[in-house]
Backbone as CSV, one residue per row, in Angstrom:
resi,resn,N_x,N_y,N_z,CA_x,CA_y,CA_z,C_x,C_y,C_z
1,UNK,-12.963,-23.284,84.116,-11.794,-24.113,84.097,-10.895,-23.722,85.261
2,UNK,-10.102,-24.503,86.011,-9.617,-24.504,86.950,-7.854,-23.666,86.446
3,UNK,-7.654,-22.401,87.091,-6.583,-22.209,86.789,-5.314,-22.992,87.402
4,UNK,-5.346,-23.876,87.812,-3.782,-24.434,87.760,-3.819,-25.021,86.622
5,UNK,-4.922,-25.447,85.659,-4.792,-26.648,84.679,-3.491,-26.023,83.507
6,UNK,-2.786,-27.067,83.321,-1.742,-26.655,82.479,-1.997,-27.640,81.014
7,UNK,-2.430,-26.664,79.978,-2.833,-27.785,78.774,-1.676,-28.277,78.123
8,UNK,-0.486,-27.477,78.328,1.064,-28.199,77.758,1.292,-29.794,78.197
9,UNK,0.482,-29.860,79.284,0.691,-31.545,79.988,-0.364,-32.192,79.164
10,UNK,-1.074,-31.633,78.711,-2.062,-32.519,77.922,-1.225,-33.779,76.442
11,UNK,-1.884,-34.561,76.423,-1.466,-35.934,76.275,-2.087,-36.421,74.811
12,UNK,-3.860,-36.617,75.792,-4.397,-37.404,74.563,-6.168,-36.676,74.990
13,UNK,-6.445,-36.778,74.021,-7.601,-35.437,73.732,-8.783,-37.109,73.535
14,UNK,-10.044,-36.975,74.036,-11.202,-38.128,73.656,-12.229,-37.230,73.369
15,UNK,-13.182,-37.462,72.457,-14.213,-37.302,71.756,-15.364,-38.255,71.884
16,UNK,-16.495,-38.133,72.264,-17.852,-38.482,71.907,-18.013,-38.536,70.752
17,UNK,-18.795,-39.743,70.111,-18.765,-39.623,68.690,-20.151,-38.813,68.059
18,UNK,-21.276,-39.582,68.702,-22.590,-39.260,68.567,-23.104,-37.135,68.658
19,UNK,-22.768,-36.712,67.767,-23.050,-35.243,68.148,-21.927,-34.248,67.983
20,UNK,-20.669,-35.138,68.290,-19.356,-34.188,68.348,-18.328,-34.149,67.055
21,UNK,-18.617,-35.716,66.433,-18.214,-36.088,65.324,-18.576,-36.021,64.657
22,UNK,-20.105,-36.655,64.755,-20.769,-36.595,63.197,-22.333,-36.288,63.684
23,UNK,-22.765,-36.042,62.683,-24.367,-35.218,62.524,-24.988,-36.542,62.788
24,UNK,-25.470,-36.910,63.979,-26.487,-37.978,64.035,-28.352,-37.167,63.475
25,UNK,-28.423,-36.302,63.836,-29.851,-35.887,63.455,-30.085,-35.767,61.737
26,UNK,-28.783,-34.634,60.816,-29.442,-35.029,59.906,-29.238,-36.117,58.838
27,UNK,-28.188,-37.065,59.635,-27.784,-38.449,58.934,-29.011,-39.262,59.026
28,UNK,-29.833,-39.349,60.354,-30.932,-40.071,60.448,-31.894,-39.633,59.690
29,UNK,-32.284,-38.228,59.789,-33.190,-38.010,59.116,-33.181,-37.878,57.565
30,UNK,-32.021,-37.770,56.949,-31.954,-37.967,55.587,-32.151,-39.920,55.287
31,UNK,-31.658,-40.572,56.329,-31.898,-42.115,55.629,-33.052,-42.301,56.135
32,UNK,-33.952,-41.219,57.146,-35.626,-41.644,56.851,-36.275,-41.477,55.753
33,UNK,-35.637,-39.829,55.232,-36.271,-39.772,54.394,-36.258,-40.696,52.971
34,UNK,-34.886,-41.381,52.891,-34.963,-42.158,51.983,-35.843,-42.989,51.700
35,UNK,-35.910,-43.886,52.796,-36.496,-45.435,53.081,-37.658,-44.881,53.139
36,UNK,-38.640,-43.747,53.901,-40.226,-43.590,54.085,-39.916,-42.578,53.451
37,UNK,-40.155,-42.258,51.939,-40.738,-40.990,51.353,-41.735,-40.511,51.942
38,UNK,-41.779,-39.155,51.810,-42.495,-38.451,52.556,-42.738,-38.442,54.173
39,UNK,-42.377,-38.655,54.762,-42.046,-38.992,56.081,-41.463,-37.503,56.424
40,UNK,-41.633,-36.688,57.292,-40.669,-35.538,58.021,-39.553,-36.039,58.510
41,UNK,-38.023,-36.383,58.064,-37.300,-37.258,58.943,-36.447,-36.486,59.768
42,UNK,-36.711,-35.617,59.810,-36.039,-34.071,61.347,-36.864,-35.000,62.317
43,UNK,-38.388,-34.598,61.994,-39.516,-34.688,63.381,-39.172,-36.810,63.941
44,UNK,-39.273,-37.343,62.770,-38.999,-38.746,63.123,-37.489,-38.844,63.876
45,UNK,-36.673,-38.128,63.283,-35.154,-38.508,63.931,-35.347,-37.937,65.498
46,UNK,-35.575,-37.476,65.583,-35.938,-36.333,67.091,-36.664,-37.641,67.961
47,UNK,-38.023,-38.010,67.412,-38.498,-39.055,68.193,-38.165,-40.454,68.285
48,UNK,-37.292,-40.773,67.589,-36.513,-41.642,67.392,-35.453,-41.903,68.736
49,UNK,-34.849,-40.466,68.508,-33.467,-40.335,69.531,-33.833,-40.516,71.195
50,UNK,-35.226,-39.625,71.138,-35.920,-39.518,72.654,-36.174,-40.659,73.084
51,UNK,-36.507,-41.449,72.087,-36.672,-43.274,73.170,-35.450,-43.767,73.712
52,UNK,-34.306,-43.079,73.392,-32.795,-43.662,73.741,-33.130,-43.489,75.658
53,UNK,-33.388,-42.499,76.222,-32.677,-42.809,77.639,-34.153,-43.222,78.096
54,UNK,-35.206,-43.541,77.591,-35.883,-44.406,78.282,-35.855,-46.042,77.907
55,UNK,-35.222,-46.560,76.564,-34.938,-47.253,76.583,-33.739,-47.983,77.903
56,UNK,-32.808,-46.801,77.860,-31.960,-47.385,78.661,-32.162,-47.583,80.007
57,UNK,-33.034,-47.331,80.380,-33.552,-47.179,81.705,-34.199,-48.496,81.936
58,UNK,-35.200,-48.471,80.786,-35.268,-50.118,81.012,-34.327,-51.500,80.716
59,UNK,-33.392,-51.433,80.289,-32.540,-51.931,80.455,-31.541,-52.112,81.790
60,UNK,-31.401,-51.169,82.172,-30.571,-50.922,83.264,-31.818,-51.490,85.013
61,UNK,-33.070,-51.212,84.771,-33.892,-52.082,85.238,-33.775,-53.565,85.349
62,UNK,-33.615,-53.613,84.013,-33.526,-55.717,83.627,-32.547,-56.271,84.464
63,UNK,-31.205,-55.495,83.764,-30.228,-56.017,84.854,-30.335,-55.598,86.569
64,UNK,-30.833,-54.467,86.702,-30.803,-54.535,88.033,-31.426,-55.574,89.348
65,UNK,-32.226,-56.053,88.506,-33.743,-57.150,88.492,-32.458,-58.165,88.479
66,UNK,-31.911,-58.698,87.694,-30.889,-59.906,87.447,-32.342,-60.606,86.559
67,UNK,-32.586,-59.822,85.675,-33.019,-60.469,84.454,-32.801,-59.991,82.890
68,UNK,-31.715,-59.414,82.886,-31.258,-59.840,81.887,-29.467,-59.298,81.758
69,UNK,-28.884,-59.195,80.728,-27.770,-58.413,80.931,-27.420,-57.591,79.375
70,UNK,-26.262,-57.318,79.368,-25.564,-56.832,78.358,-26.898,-56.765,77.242
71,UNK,-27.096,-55.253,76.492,-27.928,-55.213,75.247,-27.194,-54.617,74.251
72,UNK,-27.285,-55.005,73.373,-26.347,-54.023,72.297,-26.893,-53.202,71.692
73,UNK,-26.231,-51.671,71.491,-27.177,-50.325,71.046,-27.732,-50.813,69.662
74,UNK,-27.238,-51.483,68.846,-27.961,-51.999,67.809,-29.476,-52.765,67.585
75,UNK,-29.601,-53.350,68.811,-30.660,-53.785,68.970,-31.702,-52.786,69.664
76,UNK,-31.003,-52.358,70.750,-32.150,-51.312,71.404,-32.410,-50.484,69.830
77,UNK,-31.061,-49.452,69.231,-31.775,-48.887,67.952,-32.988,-49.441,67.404
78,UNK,-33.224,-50.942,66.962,-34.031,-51.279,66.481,-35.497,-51.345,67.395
79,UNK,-35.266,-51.613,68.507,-36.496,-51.401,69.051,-37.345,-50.538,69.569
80,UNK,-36.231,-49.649,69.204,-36.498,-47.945,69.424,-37.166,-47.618,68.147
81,UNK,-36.874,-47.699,67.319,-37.657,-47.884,65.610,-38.368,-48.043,65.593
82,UNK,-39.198,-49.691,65.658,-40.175,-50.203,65.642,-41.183,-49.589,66.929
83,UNK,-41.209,-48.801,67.924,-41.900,-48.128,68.391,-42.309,-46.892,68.042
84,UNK,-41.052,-46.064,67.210,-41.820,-44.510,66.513,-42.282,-45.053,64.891
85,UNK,-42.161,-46.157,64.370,-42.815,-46.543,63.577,-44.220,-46.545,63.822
86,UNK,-44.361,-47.356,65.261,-45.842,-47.475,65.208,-46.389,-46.149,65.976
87,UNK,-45.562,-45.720,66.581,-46.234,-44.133,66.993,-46.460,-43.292,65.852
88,UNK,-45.601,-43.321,64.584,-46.283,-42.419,63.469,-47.176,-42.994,62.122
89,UNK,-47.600,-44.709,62.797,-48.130,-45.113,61.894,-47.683,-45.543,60.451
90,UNK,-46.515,-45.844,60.862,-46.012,-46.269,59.660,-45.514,-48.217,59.656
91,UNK,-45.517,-48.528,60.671,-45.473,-50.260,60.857,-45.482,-51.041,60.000
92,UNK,-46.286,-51.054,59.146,-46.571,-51.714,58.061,-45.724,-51.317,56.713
93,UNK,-44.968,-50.268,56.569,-44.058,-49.570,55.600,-42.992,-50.339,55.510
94,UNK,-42.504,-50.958,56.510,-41.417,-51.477,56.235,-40.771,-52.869,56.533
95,UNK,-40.678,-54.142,56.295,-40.510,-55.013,56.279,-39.250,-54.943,57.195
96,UNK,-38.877,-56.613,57.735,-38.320,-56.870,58.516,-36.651,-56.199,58.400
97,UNK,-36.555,-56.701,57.206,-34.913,-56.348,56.616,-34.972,-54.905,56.281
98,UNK,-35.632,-54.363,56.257,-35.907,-52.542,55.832,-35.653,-51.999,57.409
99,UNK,-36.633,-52.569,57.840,-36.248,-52.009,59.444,-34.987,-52.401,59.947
100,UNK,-34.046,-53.171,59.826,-33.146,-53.573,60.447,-31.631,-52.695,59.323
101,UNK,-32.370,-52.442,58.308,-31.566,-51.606,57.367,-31.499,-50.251,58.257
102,UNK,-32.966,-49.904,58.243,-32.618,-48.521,58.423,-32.304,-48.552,59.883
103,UNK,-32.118,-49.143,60.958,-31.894,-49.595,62.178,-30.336,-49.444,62.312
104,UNK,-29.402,-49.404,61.297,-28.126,-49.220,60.995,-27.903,-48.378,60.496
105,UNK,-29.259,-47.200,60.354,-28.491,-45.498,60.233,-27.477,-45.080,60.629
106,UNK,-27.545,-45.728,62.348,-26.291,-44.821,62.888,-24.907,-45.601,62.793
107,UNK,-25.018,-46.384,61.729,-23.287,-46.844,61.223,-22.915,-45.946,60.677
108,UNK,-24.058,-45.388,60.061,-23.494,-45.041,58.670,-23.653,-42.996,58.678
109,UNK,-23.560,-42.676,59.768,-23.642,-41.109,60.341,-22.822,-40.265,59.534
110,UNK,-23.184,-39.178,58.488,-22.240,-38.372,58.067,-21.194,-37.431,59.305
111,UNK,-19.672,-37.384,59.111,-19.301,-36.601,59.974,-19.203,-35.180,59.635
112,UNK,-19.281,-34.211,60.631,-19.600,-32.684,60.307,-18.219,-31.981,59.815
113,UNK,-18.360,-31.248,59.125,-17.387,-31.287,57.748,-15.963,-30.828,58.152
114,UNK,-15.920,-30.359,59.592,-14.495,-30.007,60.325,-14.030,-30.782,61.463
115,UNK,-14.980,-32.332,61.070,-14.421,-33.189,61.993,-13.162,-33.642,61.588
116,UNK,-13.085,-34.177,60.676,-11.620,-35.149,60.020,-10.682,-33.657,59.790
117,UNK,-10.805,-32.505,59.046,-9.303,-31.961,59.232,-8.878,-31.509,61.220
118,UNK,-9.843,-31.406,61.374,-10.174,-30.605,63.342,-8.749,-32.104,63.566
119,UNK,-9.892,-33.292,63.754,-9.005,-34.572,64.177,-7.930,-34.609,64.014
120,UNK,-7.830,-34.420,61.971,-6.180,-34.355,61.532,-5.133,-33.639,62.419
121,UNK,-5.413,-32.064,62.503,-4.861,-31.114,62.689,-4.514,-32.003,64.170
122,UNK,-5.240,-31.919,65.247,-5.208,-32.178,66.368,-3.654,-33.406,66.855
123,UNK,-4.341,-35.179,65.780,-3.323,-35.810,65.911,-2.150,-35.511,65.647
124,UNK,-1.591,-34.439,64.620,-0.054,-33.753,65.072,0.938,-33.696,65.917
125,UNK,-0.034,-33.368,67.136,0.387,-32.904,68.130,-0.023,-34.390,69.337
126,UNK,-1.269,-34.737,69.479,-1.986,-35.577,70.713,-2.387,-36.972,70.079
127,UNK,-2.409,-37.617,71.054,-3.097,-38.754,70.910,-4.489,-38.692,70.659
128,UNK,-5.521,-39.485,70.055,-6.597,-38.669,69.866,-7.393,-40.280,69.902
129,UNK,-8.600,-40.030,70.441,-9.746,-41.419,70.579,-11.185,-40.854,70.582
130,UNK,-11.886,-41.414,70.416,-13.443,-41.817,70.060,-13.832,-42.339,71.397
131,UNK,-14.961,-42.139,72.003,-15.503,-42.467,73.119,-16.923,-43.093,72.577
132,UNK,-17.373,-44.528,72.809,-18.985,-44.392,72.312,-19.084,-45.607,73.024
133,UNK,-20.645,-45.075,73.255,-21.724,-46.458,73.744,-22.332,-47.269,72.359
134,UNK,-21.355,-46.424,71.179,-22.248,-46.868,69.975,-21.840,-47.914,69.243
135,UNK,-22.226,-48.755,68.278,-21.743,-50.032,67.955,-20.038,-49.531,67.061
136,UNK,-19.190,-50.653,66.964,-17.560,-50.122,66.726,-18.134,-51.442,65.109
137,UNK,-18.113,-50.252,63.777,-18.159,-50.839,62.702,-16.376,-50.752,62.013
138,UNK,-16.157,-51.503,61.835,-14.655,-51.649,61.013,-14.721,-52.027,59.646
């Protein structure tokens, strides 16, 4: 850290949500394990997550191409799914609306248990925000 920084000037504090807020690994992997009993949903959530920056890559391709634009992480989620589905052989487990259920794991992310008083404590004092590429559920 740079010593001139003076944190008394500090203002408003931003957060990443995915990792910093809330447990994306074992939120996913507990609603794998729901939906595919017996399923490892650590090892599935893990391969799940890893299609994220190659997904985005192809995306960011499309548009660069000027063929296509704007994707919403909700959808890539899902098509990120339906590929470690069929990488662990499970494709056939789950119907259209099951997949698109569990495709909305990450609405529904438990937060890690010293996020909300951490936050509380924090807004006291600062302005405080959420940073995400991730879908904004209200």
């Amino acid at each position: 850290m740079d010593a001139a920084f003076d944190a008394s000037d500090l203002k408003v504090i931003a957060f990443d949500v995915f990792g910093t807020v809330v447990d994306w690994h074992s939120g996913i992997a507990a609603e794998v394990e729901r939906v595919l009993p017996g399923v490892e949903g650590a090892t599935f959530a893990l391969a799940w997550r890893a299609g994220y920056q190659p997904a985005m890559k192809a995306v960011m391709e499309r548009i660069a191409a000027g063929e296509g634009g704007f994707t919403l992480l909700d959808e890539l989620h899902l098509s990120m799914l339906e590929q470690v589905l069929r990488d662990f052989d499970l494709a056939d487990r789950l119907d259209t609306a099951a997949k698109r259920d569990l495709s909305r794991a990450w609405h529904r992310l438990p937060a890690w248990p010293d996020s909300v008083p951490g936050l509380t404590r924090l807004k006291k004092k600062f302005t405080i925000c959420t940073l995400s590429n991730g879908t904004s559920v209200c």
